[in-house]
C-alpha positions in Angstrom: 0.0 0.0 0.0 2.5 2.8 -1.1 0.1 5.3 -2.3 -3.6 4.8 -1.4 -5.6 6.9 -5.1 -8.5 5.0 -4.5 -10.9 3.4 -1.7 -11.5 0.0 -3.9 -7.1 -0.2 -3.4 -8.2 -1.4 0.0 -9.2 -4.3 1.1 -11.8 -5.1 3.7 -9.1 -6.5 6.1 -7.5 -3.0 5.6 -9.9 -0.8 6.4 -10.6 -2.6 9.3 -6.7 -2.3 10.3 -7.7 1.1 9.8 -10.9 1.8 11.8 -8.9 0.2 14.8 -6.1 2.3 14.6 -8.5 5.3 14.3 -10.7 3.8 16.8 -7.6 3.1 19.5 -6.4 7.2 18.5 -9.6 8.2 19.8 -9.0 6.4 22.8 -5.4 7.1 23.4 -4.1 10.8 21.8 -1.1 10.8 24.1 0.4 7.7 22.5 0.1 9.0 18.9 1.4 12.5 19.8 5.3 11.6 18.6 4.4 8.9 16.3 5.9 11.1 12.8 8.2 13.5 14.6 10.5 14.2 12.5 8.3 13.6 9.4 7.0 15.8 6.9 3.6 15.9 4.7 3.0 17.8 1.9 -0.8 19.5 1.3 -0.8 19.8 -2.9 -4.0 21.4 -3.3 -4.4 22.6 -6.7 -8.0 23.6 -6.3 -9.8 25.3 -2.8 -10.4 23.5 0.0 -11.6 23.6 3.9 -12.2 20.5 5.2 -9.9 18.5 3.4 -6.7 20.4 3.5 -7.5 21.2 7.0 -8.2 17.7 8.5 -4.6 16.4 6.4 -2.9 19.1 8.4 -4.4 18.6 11.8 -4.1 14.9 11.6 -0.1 15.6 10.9 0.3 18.2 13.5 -1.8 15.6 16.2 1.0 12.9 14.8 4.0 15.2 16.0 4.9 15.8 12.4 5.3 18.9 10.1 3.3 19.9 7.0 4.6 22.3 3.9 2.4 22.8 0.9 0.6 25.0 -1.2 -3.4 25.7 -1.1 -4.3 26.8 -4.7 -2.7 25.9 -7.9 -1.8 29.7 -8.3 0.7 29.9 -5.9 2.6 26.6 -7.2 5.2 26.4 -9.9 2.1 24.6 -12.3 1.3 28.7 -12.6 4.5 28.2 -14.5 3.4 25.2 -16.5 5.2 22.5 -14.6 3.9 19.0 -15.2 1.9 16.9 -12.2 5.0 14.3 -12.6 7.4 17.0 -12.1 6.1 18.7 -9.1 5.9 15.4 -7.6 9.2 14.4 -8.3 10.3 17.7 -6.9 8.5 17.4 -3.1 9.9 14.3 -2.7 12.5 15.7 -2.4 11.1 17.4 0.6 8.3 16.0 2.2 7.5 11.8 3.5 3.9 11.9 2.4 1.7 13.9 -0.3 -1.3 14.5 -0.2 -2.9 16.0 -3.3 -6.1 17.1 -4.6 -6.7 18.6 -8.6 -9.4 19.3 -10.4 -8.5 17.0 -13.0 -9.1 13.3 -12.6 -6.3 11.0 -12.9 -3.7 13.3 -11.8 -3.0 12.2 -8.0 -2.2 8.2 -10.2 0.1 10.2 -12.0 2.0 11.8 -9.4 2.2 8.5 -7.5 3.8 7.1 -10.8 6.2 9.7 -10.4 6.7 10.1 -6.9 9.7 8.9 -4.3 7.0 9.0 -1.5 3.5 7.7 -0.7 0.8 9.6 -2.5 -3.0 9.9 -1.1 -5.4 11.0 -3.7 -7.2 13.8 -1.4 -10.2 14.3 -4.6 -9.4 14.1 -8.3 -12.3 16.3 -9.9 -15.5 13.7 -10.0 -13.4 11.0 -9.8 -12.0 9.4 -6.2 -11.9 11.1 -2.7 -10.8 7.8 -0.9 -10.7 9.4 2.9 -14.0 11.1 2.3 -15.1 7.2 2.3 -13.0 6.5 5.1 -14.2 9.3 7.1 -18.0 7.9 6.3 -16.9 4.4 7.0 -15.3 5.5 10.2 -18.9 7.7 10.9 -20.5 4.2 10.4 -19.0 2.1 12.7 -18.8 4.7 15.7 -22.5 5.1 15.4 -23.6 1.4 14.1 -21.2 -1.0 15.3 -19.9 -2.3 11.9 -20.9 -2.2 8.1 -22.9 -5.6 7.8 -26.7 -6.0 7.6 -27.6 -2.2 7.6 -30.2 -0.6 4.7 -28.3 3.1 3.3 -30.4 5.7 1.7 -28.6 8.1 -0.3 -30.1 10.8 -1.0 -30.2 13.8 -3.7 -27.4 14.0 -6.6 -26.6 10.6 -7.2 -25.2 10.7 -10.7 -21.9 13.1 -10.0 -21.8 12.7 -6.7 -18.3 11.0 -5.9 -18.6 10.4 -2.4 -21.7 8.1 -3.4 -20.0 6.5 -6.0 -17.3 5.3 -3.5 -19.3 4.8 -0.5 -21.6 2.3 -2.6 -18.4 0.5 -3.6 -16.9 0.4 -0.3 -20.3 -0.8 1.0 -21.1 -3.3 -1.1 -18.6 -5.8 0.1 -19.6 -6.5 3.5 -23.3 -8.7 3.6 -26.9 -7.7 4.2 -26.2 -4.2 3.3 -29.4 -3.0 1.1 -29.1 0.7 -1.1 -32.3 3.2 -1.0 -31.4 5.2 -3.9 -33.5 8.3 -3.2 -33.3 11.3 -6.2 -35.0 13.4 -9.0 -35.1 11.1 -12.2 -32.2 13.9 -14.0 -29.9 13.0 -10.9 -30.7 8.7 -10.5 -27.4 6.4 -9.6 -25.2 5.9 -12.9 -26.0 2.8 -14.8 -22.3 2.1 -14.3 -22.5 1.5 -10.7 -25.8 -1.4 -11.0 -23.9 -2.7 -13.5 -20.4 -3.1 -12.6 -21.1 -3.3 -8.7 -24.6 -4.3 -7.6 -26.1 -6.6 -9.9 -22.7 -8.3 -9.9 -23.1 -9.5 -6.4 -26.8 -10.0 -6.2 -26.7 -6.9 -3.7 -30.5 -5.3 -3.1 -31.4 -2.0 -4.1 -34.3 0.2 -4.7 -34.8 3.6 -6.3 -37.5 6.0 -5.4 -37.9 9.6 -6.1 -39.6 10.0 -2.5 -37.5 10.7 0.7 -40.6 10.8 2.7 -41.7 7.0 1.6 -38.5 5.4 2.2 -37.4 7.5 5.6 -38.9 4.3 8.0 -36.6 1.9 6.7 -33.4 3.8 6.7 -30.5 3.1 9.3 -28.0 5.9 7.4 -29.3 8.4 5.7 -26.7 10.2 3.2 -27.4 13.4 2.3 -26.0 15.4 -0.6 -26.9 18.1 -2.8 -29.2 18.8 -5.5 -27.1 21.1 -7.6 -29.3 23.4 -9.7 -26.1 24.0 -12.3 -26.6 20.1 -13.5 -30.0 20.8 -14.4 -31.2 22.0 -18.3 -34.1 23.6 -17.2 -34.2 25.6 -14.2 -37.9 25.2 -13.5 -37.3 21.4 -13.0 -34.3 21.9 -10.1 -36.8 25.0 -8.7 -39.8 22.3 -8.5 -37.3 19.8 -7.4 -34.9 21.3 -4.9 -37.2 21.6 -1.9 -38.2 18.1 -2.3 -34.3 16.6 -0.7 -34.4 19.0 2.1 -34.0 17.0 5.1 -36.3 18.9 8.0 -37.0 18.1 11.6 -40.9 17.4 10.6 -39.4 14.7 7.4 -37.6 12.7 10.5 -40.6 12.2 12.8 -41.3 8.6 10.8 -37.1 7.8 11.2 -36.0 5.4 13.4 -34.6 6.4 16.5 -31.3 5.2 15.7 -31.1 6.6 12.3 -27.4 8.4 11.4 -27.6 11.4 9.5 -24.7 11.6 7.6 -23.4 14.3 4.7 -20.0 15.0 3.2 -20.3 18.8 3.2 -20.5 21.3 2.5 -24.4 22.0 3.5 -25.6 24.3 1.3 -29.9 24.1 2.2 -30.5 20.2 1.6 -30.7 19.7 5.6 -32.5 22.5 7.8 -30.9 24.0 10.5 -33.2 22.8 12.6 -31.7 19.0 11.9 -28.3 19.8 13.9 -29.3 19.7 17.5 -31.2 16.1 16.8 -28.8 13.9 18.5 -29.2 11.3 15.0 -27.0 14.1 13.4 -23.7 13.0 12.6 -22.4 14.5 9.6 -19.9 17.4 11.9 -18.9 14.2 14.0 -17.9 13.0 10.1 -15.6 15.9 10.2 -14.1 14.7 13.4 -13.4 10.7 12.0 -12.1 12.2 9.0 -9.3 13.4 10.6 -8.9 10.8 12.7 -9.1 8.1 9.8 -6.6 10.1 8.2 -4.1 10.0 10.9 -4.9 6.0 10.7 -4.0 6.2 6.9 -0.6 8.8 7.1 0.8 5.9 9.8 0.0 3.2 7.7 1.2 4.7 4.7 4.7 5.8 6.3 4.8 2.3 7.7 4.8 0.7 4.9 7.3 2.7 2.5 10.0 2.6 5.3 9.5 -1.4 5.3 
C-alpha cells in the first residue's frame, strides 16, 4: 500500500486495520502525539479546500509531524506550467507523504507514478476522494457498530456525486447491506454503478424519487446536494430542490437510531433545525475524518519505510 488513489485499493481486512487504529487514536491521543516526529507531509492542493486540506494538516500536526504545501494551484510552480509528474518528483524531495487534490481526474495516479514517497489522492475532480469514504466508514462504525446488515439511503445528486459513488463500492462488500437510492429522475445512480457493482453481487437495491416513503426503513441516511447547475431547465431543479431537504418534521417517521450523515459542505438540503437532533452525525464526520486520516498517514509511512 504505497500510495492509497482510490478506496476500492483497499481491502476489507485493511480498512478494518484502519478503523482500529482510528478507533484506539480516539481512545489514546497521548500515545500517537510523537508517532511522525521528524516527518513531513506535503498538502498539494491545486484547487480550494476547507475541510480537506485542513483535516490532512491537523491529523499531521496531532502525529508530532510537520506539514509544507501549497493551497491553490496559483501559488505553485504549475502557474509556471510545470507537469503533475514533475512537481511530484520535486516534493519528494522534501516531504514523507503527499497528499494532493486537482481538479483533474487521474492526476493524484500520475503523481504516485512519479513520486519517491506515498501519494493519497485527497479528490481528483468527480473521480475518487478515498478518505472522504474513510471518514463515512469510520462515521459508520462509531454510530452502528460495523458495516454488515444495515439498509443506506442516499439521497439527492446521485449521478456526480463521488462520495456516493465510492461509499456504494466500499459498502457493497460487506453482507446484508441494502441501497435506498433516493433522487430526482435527471440525478438517479449511474448505470455504471448497478452494473459493474450491484447486480454483480446480487446486492438489493431500490430507487424512489420520495424521501418521505422510504425514511422508515433507513439506518444511514446520506445526504447530498441537488445542484441546480446540472439541471437544463431551471424550472425542474426550482420544483425539485425543496423536495431533498432533510427537515425536523421529514424525520418524525425515522428510526430512533437513524445516522444522518453528509459529506459537506451544506448548502440548504438539511434544515438548520436538523443539527441539535442527536441522529445528526455529519460534523462528528468531520471529526473521524481526521482521525481516519491519521490512521491512513501511519499506515502509509509504515509501509514505504519497510
Amino acid at each position: 500500500m504505497k500510495s492509497i488513489i482510490d478506496i476500492m485499493e483497499l481491502s476489507t481486512a485493511e480498512i478494518d486495520e484502519l478503523v482500529s487504529t482510528a478507533l484506539d487514536i480516539i481512545d489514546n491521543p497521548a500515545k500517537y502525539s510523537e508517532k511522525c516526529r521528524g516527518k513531513k507531509l506535503a498538502t498539494l492542493f491545486f484547487e480550494p479546500s476547507t475541510r480537506t486540506r485542513l483535516s490532512f494538516e491537523a491529523a499531521m500536526y496531532e502525529l508530532g509531524g510537520n506539514v509544507i504545501g501549497f493551497s491553490e494551484a496559483s501559488s505553485s510552480s504549475a502557474s509556471k506550467g510545470e507537469s503533475v509528474a514533475d512537481t511530484a518528483r520535486v516534493v519528494s524531495c522534501y516531504a514523507d507523504i503527499i497528499a494532493m487534490r486537482h481538479p483533474k481526474e487521474g492526476a493524484p495516479y500520475v503523481a504516485s507514478l512519479n513520486a519517491t514517497v506515498p501519494v493519497i489522492n485527497a479528490g481528483d475532480g468527480g473521480h475518487n476522494h478515498p478518505t472522504q469514504t474513510l471518514a463515512d466508514l469510520l462515521t459508520i462504525h462509531k454510530e452502528k457498530g460495523g458495516f454488515e446488515n444495515l439498509t443506506v439511503g442516499l439521497c439527492g445528486d446521485l449521478k456526480f456525486g463521488r462520495t456516493v459513488h465510492s461509499l456504494i463500492a466500499a459498502m457493497s462488500r460487506y453482507s446484508g447491506v441494502k441501497f435506498v437510492l433516493i433522487s430526482p429522475d435527471e440525478l438517479k445512480i449511474p448505470e455504471y454503478i448497478k452494473t459493474d457493482i450491484l447486480d454483480p453481487k446480487g446486492i438489493e437495491y431500490v430507487e424512489s424519487a420520495s424521501l418521505e416513503a422510504v425514511m422508515p426503513e433507513l439506518d444511514i441516511l446520506y445526504m447530498t446536494r441537488v445542484q441546480g447547475e446540472r439541471f437544463f431547465n431551471e424550472a425542474d431543479y426550482i420544483r425539485l430542490r425543496d423536495t431533498y431537504i432533510l427537515s425536523t418534521e421529514k424525520l418524525a417517521v425515522a428510526k430512533k437510531d437513524l445516522c444522518i450523515m453528509h459529506p459537506l459542505p451544506r448548502v440548504n438540503e438539511i434544515s438548520v433545525g436538523v443539527d441539535a437532533d442527536p441522529r445528526a452525525c455529519y460534523f462528528k464526520q468531520v471529526l473521524y475524518g481526521k482521525y481516519m486520516r491519521m490512521a491512513l498517514i501511519l499506515k502509509l509511512l509504515e509501509e514505504a519505510g519497510k
